[in-house]
Every structure is written in C-alpha cells, then in structure tokens.
N, CA, C and O of each residue as an XYZ file, in Angstrom:
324
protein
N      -1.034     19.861      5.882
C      -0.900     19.422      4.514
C      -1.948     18.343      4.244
O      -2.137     17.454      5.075
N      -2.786     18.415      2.842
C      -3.210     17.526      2.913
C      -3.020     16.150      2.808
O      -1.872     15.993      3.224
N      -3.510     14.958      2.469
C      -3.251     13.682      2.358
C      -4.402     12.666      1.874
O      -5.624     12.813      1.890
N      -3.788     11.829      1.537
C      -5.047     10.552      1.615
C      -4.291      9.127      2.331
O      -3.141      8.778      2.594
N      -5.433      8.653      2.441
C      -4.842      7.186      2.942
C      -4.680      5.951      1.981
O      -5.592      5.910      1.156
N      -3.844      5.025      1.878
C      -3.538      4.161      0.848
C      -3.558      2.449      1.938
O      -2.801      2.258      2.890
N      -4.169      1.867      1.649
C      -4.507      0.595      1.826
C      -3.409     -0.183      0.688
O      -3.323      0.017     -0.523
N      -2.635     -1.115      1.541
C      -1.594     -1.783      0.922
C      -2.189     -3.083      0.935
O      -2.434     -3.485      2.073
N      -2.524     -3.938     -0.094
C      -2.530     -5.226      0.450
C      -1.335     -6.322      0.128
O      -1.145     -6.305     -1.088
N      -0.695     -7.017      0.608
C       0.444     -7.603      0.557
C       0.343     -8.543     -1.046
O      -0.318     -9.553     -1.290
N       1.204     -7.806     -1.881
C       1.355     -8.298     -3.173
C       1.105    -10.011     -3.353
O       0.528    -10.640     -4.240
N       1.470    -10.244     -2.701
C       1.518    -12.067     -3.210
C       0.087    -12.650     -2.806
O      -0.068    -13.862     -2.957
N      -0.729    -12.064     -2.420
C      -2.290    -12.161     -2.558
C      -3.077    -11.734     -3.555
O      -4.240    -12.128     -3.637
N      -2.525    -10.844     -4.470
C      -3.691    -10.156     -5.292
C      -2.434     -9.504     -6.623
O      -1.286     -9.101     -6.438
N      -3.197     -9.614     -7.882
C      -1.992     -9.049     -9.164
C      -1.933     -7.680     -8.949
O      -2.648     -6.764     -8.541
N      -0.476     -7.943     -9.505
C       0.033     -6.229     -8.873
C      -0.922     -4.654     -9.212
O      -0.752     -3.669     -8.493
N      -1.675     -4.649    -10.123
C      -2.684     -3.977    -10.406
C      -3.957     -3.709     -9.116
O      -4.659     -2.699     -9.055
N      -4.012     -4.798     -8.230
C      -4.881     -4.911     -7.282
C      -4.184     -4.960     -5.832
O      -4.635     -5.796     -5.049
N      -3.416     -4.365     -5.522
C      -2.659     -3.980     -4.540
C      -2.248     -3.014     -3.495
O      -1.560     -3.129     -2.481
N      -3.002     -1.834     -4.158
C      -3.124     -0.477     -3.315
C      -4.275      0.537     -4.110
O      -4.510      0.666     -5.311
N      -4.817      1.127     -3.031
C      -6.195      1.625     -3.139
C      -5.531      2.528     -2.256
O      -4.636      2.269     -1.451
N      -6.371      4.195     -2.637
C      -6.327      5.622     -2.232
C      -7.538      5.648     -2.045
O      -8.438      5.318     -2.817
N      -7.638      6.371     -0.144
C      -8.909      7.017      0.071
C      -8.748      8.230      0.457
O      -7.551      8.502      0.357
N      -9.392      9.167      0.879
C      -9.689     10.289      1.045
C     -10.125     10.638      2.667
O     -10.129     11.741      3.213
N     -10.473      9.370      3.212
C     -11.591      9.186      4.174
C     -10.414      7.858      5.007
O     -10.394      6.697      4.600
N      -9.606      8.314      6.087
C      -9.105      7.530      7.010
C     -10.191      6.410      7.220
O      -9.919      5.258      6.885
N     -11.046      6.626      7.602
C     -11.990      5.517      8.287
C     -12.328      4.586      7.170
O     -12.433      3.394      7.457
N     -12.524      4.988      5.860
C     -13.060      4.358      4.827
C     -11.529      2.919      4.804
O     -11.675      1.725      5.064
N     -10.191      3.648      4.400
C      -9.283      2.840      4.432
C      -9.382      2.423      5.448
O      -9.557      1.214      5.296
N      -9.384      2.707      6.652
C      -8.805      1.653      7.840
C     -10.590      0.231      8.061
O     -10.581     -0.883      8.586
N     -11.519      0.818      7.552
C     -12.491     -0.592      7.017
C     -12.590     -1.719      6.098
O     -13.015     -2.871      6.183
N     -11.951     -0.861      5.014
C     -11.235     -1.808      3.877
C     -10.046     -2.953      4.257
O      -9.999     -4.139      3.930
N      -9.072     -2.124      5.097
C      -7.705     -2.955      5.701
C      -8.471     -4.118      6.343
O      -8.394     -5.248      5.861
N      -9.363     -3.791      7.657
C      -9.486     -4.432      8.098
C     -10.478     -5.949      7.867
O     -10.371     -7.076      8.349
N     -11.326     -5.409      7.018
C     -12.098     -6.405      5.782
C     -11.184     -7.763      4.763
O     -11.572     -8.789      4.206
N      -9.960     -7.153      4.898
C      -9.094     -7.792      4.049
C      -8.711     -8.877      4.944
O      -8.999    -10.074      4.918
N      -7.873     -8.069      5.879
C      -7.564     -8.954      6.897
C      -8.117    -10.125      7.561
O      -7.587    -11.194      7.862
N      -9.660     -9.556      7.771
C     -10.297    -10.450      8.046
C     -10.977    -11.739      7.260
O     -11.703    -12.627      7.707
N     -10.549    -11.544      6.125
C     -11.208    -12.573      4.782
C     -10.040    -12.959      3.978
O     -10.115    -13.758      3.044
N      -8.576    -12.170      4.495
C      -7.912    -13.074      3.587
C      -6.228    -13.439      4.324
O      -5.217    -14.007      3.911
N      -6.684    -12.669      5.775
C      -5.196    -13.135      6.331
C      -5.035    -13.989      7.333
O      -3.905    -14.031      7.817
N      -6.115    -14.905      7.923
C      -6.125    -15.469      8.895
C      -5.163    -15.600      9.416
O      -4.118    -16.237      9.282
N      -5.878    -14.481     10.477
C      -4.913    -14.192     11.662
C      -3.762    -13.374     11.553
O      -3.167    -12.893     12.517
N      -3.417    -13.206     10.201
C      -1.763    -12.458      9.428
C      -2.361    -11.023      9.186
O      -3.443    -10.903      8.610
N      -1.722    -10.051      9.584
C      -1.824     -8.728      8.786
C      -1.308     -8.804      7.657
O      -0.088     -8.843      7.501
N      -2.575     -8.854      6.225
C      -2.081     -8.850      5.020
C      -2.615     -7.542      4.289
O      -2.776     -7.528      3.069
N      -2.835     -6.641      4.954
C      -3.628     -4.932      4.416
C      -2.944     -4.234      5.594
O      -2.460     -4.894      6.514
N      -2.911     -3.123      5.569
C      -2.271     -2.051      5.916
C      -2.238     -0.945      5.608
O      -1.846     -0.765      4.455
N      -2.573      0.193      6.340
C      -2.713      1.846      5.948
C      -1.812      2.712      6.219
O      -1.401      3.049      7.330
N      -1.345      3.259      4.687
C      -0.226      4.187      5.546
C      -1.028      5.823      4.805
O      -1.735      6.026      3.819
N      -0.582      6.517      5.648
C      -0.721      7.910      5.506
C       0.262      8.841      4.204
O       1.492      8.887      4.212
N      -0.565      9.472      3.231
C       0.508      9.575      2.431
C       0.106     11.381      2.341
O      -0.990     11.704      1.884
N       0.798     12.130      2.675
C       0.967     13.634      2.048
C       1.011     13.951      0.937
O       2.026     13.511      0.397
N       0.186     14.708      0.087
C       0.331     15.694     -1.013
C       1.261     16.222     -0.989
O       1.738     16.578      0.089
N       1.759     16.427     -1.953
C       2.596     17.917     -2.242
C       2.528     17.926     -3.754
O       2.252     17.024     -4.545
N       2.918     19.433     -3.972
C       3.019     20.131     -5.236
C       3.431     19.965     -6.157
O       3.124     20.422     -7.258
N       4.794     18.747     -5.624
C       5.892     18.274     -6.807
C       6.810     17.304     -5.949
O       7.045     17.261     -4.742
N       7.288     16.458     -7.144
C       7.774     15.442     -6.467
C       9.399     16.328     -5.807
O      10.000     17.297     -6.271
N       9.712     15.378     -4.444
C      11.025     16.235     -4.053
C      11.841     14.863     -3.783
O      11.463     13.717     -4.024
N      12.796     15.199     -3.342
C      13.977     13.936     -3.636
C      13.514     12.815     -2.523
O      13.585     11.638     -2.877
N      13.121     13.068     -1.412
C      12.510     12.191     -0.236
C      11.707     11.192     -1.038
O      11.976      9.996     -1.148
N      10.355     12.041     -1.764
C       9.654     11.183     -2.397
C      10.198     10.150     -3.410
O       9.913      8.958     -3.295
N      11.293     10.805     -4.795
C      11.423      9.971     -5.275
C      12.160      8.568     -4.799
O      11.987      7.433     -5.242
N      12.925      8.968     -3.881
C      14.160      8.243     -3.015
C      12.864      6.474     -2.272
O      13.088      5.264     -2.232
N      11.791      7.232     -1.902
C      10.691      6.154     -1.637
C      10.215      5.343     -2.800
O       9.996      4.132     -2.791
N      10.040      6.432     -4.119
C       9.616      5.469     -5.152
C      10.766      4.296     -5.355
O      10.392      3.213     -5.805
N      11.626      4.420     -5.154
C      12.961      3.632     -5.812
C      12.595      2.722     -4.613
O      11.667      1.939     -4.816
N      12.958      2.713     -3.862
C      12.711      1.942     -2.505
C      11.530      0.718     -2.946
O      11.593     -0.509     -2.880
N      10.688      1.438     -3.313
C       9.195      0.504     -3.161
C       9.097     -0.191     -4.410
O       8.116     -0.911     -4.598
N      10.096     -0.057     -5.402
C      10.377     -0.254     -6.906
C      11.020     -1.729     -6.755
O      10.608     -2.753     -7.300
N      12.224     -1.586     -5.810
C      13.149     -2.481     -5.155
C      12.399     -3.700     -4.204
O      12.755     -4.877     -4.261
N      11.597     -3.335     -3.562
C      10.634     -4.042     -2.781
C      10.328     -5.385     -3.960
O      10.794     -6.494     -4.219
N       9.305     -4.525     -4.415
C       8.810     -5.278     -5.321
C       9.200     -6.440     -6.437
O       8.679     -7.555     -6.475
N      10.280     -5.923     -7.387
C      11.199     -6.416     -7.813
C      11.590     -7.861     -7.090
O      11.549     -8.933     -7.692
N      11.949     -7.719     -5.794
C      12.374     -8.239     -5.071
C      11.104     -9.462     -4.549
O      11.614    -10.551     -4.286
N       9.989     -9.425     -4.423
C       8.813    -10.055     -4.338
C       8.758    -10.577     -5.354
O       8.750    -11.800     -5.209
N       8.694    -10.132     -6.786
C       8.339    -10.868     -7.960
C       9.770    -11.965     -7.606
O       9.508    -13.143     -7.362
N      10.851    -11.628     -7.600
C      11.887    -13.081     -7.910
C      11.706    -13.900     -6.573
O      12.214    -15.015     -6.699
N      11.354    -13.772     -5.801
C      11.473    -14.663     -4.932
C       9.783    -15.751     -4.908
O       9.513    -16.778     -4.285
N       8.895    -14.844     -5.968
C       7.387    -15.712     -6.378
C       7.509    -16.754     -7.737
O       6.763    -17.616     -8.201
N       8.680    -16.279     -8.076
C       9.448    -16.976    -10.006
C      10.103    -17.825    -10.108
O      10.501    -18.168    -11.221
C-alpha cells in the first residue's frame, strides 16, 4: 500500500498551521526531523516521523485516530492557556 511520511513537530514550538509536513520521500522526512531536532530541541526529540498509509476512503480505524489526535491537541492548547 502506498504511503507518505509525515514529520510531526511538537505543537508548542511552532502555530498549529506549522506542525506537520507530508513527504513522499522517507529520507527527505527523516532529514527534516532530524534538522529540527537539531536546531530546536536541544537534546529533546521535538520532530518525529510517522508512516502514514493511503487508502481509498476513510474507515473507522482512521477516523477513530482523527478523534484521538483532535483530543491530543485540544488538550495541548488548555494546558498552553
């Protein structure tokens, strides 16, 4: 199946608009992560690559993650407020 890779960088560094980036190219993301890291996490993993699968249509797994990562967040903004 195909996929791309998504570079996370840890929200409370950058506005939520600037927070995750899609590549196409594993190596491209895992240079970016590590660029970040190195210029903005001293010493902290603040970027991160996760592997994300295509598919055709959203299925309940997926949405079940959107809610999840909805909650995350949410959860980041009140504890930055």
């Amino acid at each position: 199946m195909a996929g791309v890779s998504v570079v996370l960088l840890d929200p409370r560094l950058a506005p939520k608009d600037q927070t995750v980036w899609a590549f196409t190219d594993e190596a491209d993301a895992q240079a970016v992560a590590a660029f970040l890291n190195a210029q903005l996490g001293g010493g902290n993993e603040v970027a991160w690559v996760e592997s994300v699968p295509l598919a055709r249509k959203l299925n309940d797994n997926v949405l079940h993650c959107l809610d999840l990562w909805e909650e995350v967040a949410e959860e980041i903004a009140l504890d930055d407020g």
